[in-house]
C-alpha positions as CSV (number, residue, x, y, z in Angstrom):
1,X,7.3,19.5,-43.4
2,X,10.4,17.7,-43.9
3,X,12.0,14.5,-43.4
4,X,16.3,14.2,-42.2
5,X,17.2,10.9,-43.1
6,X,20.8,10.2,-41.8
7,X,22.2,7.3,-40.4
8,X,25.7,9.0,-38.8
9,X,25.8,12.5,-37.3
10,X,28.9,13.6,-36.1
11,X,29.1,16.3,-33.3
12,X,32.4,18.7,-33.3
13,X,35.2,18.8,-35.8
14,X,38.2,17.9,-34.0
15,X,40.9,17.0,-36.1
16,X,41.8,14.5,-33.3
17,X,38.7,11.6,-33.4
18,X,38.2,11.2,-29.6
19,X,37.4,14.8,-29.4
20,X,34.2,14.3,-31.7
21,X,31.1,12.2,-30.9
22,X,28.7,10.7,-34.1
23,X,25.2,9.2,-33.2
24,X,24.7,6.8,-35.5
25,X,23.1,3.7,-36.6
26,X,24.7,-0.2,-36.8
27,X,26.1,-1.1,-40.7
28,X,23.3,-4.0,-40.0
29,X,20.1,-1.9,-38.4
30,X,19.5,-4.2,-35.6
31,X,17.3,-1.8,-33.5
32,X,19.2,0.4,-31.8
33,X,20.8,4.1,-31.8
34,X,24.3,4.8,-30.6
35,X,26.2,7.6,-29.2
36,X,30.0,6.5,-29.9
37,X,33.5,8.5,-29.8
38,X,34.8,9.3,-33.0
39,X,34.0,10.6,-36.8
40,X,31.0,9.9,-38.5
41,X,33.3,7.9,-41.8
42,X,35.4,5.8,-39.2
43,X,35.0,3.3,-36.9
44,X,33.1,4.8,-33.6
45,X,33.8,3.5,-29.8
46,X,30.5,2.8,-28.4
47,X,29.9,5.0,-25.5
48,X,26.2,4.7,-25.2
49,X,23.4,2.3,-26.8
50,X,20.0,2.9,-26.6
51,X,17.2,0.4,-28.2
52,X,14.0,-0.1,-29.6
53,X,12.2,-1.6,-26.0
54,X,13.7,1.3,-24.2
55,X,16.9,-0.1,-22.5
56,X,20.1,2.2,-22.5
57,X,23.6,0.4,-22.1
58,X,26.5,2.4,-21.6
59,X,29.6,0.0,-22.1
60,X,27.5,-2.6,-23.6
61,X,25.6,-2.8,-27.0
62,X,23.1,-5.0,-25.6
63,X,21.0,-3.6,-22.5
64,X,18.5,-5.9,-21.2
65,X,17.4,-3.7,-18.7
66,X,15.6,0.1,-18.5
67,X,19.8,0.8,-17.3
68,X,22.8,-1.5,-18.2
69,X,26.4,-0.8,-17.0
70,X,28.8,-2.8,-18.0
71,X,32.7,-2.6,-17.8
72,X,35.6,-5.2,-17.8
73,X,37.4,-2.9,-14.7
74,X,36.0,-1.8,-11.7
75,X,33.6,0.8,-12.3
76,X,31.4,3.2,-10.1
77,X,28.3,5.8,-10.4
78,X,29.3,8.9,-8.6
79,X,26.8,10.8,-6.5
80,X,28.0,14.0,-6.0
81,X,25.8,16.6,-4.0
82,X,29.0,19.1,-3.1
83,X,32.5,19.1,-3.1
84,X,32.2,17.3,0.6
85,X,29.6,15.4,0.1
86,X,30.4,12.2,-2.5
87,X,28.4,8.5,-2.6
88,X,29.1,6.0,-4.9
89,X,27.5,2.7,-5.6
90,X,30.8,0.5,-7.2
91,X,31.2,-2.6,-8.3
92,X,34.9,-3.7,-7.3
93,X,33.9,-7.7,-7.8
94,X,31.6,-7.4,-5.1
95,X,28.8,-4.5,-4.7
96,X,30.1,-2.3,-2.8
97,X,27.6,1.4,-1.6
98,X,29.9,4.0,-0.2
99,X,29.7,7.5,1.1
100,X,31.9,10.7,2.2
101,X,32.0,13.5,3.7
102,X,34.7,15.8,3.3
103,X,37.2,13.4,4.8
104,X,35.4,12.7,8.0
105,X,33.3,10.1,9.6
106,X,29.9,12.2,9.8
107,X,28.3,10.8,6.2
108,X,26.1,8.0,6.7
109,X,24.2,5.7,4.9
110,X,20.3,5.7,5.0
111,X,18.1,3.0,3.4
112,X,14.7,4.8,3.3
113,X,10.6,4.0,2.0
114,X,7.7,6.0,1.1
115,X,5.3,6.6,-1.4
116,X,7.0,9.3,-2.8
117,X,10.4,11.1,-2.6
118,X,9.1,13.7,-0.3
119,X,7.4,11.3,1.7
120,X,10.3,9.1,2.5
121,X,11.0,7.4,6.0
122,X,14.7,6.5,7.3
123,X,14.3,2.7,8.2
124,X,17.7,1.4,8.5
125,X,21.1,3.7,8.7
126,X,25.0,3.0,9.0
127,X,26.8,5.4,10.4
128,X,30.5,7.0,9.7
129,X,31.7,4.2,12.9
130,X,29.8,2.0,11.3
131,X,27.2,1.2,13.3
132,X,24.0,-0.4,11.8
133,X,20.6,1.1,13.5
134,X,17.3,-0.1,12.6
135,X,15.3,1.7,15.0
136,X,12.0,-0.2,13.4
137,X,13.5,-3.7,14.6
138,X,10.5,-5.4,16.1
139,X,11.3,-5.4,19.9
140,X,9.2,-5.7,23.2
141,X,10.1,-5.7,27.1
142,X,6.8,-6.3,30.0
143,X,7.5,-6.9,32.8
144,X,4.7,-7.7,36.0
145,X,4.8,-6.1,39.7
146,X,1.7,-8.4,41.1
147,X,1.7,-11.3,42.8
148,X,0.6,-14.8,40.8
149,X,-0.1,-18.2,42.3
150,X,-0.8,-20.8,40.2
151,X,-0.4,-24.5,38.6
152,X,-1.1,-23.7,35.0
153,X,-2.0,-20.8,32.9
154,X,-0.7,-17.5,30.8
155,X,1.5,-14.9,32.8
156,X,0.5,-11.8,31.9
157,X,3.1,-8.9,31.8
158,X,1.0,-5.9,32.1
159,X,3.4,-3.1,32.4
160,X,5.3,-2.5,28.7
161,X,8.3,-1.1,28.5
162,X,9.9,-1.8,24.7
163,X,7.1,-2.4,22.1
164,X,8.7,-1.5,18.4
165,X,5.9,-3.1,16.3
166,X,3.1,-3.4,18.7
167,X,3.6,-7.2,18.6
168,X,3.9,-7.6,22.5
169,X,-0.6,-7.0,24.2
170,X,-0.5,-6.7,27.8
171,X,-4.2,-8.1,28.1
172,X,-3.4,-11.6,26.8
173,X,0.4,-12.0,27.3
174,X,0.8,-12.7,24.1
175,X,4.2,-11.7,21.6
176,X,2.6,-12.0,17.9
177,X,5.5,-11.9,15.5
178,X,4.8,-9.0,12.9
179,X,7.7,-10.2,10.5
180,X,9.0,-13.5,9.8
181,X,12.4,-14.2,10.8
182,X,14.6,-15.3,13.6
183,X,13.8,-13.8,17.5
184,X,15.6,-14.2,20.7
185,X,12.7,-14.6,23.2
186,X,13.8,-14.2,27.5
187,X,11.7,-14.4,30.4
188,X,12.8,-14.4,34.2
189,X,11.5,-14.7,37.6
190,X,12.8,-14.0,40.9
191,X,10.8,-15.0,44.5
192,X,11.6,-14.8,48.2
193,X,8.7,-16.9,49.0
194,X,9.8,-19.3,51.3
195,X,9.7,-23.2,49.8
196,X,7.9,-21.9,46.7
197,X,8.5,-23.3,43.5
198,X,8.6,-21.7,40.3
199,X,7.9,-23.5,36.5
200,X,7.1,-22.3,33.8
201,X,7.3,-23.1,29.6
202,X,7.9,-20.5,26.6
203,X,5.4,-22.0,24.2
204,X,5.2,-21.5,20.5
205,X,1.4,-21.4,19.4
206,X,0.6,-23.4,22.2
207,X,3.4,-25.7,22.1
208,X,6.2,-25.9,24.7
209,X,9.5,-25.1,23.4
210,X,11.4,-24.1,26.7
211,X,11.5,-23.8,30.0
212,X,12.8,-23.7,33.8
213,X,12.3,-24.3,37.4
214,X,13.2,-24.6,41.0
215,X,11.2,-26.9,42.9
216,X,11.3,-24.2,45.8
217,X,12.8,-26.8,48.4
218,X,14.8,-24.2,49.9
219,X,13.7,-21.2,51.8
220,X,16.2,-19.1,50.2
221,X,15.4,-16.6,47.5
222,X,16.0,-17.8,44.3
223,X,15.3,-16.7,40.4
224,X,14.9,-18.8,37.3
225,X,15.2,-17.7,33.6
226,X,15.1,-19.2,30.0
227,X,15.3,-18.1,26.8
228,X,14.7,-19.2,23.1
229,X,16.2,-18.5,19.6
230,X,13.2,-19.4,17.0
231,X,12.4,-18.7,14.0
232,X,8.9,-17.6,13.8
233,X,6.3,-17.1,10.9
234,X,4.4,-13.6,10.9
235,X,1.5,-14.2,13.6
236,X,3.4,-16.9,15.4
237,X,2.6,-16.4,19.0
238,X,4.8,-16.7,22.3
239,X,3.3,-17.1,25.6
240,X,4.7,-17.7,29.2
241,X,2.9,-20.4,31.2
242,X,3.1,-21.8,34.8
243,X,3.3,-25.5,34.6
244,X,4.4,-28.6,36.7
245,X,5.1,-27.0,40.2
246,X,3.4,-23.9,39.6
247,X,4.8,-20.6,39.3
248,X,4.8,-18.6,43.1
249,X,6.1,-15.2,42.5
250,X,5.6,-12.0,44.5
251,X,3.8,-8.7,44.0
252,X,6.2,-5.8,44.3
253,X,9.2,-7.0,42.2
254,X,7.9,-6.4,38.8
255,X,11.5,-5.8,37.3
256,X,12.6,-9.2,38.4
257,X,9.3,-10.4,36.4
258,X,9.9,-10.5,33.0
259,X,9.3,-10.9,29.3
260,X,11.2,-9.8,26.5
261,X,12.5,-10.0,22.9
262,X,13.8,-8.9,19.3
263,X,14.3,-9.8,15.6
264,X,17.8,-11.1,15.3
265,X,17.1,-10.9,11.5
């Protein structure tokens, strides 16, 4: 067995320097290898730096992470899959992700999770219009087709229509945010019962936070609606409640009678 102790190497033998490449160690070992443009007896242009924790730099001598790039001009990493088919993650003084597609507006841009790379799930996309879709977005619409008559209590929306996230149950009435963040939460009623009122709150945990009514003084047909913009913690719950007047509306209408929402962000 033998032992190569060198600290340049040079790699071709251009007479022109920045055709060869020397891997080589600092005059002043300081614990890293480098891979610069050059000859071996002359001063190298770093291209690459790799040190004793692991980190590689290219365009800096001093990575402080697993991957450093570093450049004084804008600068990119190309993805290239085919000729048509080009991403690049840049840094142009803000970070900027792009993507193309042979000219045309059909690439896109997928964020994506998974245990695995085979396993990955699409969970947000922009599109070549750019449209942003996020077709996990917590969302529900229920609405309610029978009849309730009363001063005080929950109205339950038993029929669901929207329920991204399952936060919306149709036994209790109850939206349970599954995220925290920022919702827009609606409700509306409609009746043609004759001098019947209808009042009702949008409570938060059990706390009012909206509301409407119509004193049903009138034998007209009339509707009523609120809505809210809160931000909720994860298992925050919203609830519709008659209150005051009571809330008279009538069986047979259910998409008049409704509940609905969505994660603004």
């Amino acid at each position: 067995m033998s032992t190569l102790i060198l600290k340049n190497v040079q790699v071709g033998t251009s007479g022109t320097a920045a055709n060869n490449f020397t891997l080589y160690q600092p005059a002043s070992p300081d614990g890293t290898v480098r891979l610069g443009v050059g000859n071996a007896d002359a001063t190298t242009a770093d291209v690459i730096t790799a040190n004793n924790s692991g980190n590689v730099g290219i365009g800096t001598s001093s990575p402080g992470y697993k991957l450093s790039l570093e450049s004084n001009s804008n600068f990119a990493i190309h993805l290239l899959k085919t000729s048509s088919n080009d991403g690049w993650i840049r840094n142009i003084g803000t970070m900027d992700i792009a993507a193309a597609s042979g000219g045309s507006s059909g690439q896109a841009i997928t964020f994506s999770i998974g245990a695995n790379f085979a396993g990955l799930t699409e969970r947000m996309r922009i599109d070549g219009t750019g449209k942003v879709l996020m077709p996990y977005q917590p969302a529900f619409h229920a609405f309610r087709d029978t009849a309730f008559n009363a001063g005080s209590g929950v109205i339950v929306f038993p029929t669901i229509v929207t329920n991204i996230g399952s936060g919306y149950d149709n036994s209790t009435g109850r939206f349970t945010a599954p995220v925290a963040g920022t919702y827009l939460i609606l409700t509306s009623f409609f009746t043609n019962i004759a001098n019947a009122p209808i009042d009702f709150r949008i409570n938060v945990n059990g706390s009012n936070v909206g509301g409407n009514a119509t004193t049903g003084t009138t034998s007209v047909t009339r509707d009523c609606h609120a809505y809210i913009v809160r931000t909720l913690a994860a298992n925050d719950y919203v609830t519709v409640e008659a209150a005051g007047f009571g809330t008279n509306i009538p069986g047979g209408l259910g998409i008049f009678q409704t509940f609905s929402g969505h994660l603004i962000g």
